[in-house]
N, C-alpha and C positions, 0 to 999 in steps of 0.2 A: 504494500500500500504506500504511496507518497504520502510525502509530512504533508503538505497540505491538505489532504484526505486526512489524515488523523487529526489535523488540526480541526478541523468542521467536527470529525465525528469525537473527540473529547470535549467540544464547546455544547454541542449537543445534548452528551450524559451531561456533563455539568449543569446546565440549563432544567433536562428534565426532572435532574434530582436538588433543584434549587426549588421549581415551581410546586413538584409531590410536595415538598416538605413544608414550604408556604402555606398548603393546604391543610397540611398535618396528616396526611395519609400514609400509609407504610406504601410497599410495592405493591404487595396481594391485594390492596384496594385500587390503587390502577390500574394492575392488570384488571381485576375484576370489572373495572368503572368501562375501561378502553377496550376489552375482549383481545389483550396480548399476554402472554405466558409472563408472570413473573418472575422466570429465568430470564425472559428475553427482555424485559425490563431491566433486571440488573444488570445483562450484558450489557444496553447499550448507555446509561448511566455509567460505568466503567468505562467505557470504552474501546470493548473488547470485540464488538459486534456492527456492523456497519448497519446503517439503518435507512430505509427505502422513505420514497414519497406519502407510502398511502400511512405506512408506522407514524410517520410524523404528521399525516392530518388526525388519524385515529387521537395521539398521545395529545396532540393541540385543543383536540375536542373533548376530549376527558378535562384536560387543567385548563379548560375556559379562557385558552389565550391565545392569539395570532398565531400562528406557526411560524413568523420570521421573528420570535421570542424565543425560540430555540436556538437560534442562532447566534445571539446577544454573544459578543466577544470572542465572535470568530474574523480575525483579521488576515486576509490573505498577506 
C-alpha cells in the first residue's frame, strides 16, 4: 500500500473512533447501528483494513455526520 493510502486510511480509523466515542458507543453498537462486523470496525479504526465507499456512507450514516468528517486531517 503507499503512504498516502495509509495516510487516508489511518485519518479515517482515527476519525471513526473519534466520532463512536463522541457518541459514547462501544464498537458492537456501531457495528450493530451501521450493519458492519465489529471486527471490521476495529480493523478499520486501527488501520489495518482498507475501507471502500459504501463502508464509509454506511459508518457516516450511523455517526450522523458528513462523510468528508472522516476525512478531517488527512493531508496529502
Amino acid at each position: 500500500m503507499r503512504e498516502r493510502d495509509e495516510k487516508a486510511i489511518s485519518a479515517v480509523g482515527r476519525n471513526i473512533t473519534k466520532y463512536r466515542n463522541e457518541k459514547g458507543w462501544s464498537v458492537r453498537k456501531l457495528a450493530t447501528i451501521s450493519l458492519i462486523e465489529h471486527s471490521s470496525i476495529s480493523e478499520y479504526e486501527n488501520g489495518k483494513k482498507d475501507i471502500g465507499i459504501s463502508v464509509i456512507t454506511r459508518l457516516s450514516k450511523a455517526l450522523e455526520i458528513h462523510p468528508g468528517k472522516l476525512f478531517d486531517g488527512f493531508d496529502e
